[in-house]
C-alpha positions in Angstrom: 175.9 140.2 136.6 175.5 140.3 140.0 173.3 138.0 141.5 173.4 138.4 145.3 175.8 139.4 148.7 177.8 136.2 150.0 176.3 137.5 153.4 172.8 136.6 152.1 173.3 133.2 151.7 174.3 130.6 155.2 177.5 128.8 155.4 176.5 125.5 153.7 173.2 127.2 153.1 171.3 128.2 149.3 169.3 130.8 148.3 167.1 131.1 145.3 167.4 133.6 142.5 165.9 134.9 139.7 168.3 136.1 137.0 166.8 137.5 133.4 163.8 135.5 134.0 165.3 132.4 134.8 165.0 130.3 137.9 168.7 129.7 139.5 169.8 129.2 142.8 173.3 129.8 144.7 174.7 127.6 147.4 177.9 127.8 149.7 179.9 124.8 150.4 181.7 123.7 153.5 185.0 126.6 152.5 182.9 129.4 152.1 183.0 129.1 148.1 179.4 129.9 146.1 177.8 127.7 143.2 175.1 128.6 140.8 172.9 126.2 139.7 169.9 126.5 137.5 166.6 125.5 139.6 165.1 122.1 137.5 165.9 119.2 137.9 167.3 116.7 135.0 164.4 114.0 135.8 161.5 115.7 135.3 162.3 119.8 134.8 160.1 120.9 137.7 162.2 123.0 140.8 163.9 121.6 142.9 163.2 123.3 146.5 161.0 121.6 149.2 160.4 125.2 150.5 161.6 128.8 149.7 165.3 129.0 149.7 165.9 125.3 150.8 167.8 123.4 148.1 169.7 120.7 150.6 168.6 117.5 152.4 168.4 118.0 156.0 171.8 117.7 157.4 173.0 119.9 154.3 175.6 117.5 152.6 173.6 117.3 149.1 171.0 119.1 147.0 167.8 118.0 147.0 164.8 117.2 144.3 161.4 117.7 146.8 159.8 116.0 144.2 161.8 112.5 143.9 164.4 113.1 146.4 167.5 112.4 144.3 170.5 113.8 145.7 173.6 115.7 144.3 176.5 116.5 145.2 177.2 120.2 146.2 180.7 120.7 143.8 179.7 119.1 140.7 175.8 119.0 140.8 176.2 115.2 139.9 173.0 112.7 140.9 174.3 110.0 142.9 170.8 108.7 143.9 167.6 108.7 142.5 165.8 107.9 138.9 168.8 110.5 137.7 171.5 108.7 138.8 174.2 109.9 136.5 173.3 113.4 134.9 174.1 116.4 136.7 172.3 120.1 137.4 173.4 123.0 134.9 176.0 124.6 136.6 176.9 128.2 135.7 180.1 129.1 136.0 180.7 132.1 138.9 182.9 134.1 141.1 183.0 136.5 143.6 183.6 140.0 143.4 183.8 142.3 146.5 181.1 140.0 148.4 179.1 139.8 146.0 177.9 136.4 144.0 179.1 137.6 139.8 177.7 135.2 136.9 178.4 136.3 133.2 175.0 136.7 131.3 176.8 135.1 128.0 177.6 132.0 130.2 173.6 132.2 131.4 172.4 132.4 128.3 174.7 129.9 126.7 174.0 127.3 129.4 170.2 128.0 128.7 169.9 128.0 125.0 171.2 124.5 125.9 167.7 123.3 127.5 165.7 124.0 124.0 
């Protein structure tokens, strides 16, 4: 499933998506490379982003929770600070396929099924 162009989202930037009705977002580390994360956050569940498309603290290094401000890193999604210290984001696996950000929707759904 496509989700969006590489050339939609800034170097070290994110971008939020919508993907079969759930929340995700994509963001592009420092070598260009795209991760997919879903949008809540392990603490409390609500979204993460302090504003539309803005998913990382200020100088970029680490997403973001606008509502607690726990950080984690960009690769692995891990907390490092905050009340979450220690549990990570869902990430969902991904690739890129002629510019263009590719998820499977099994993988989706599977990763998902696992917040009932």
């Amino acid at each position: 499933m496509e989700l969006c162009c590489t050339s939609e989202i800034p170097l070290s930037g994110s971008r939020a998506i919508k993907a079969h009705g759930h929340q995700l977002f994509v963001i592009v580390n420092e070598a260009g490379q795209p991760a997919v994360y879903v949008n809540r956050c392990p603490h409390l569940g609500v979204p993460l982003q302090w504003q539309d498309d803005r998913f990382l603290n200020k100088d970029g290094q680490y997403i973001i929770c606008s509502t607690h401000g726990a950080l984690f890193e960009k690769e692995s999604g891990l907390c490092i600070h905050g009340p979450c210290r220690g549990q990570k984001l869902l990430k969902i696996p991904s690739r890129t396929e002629k510019a263009m950000v590719v998820i499977s929707e099994e993988e989706l759904e599977k990763t998902m099924d696992g917040l009932s």
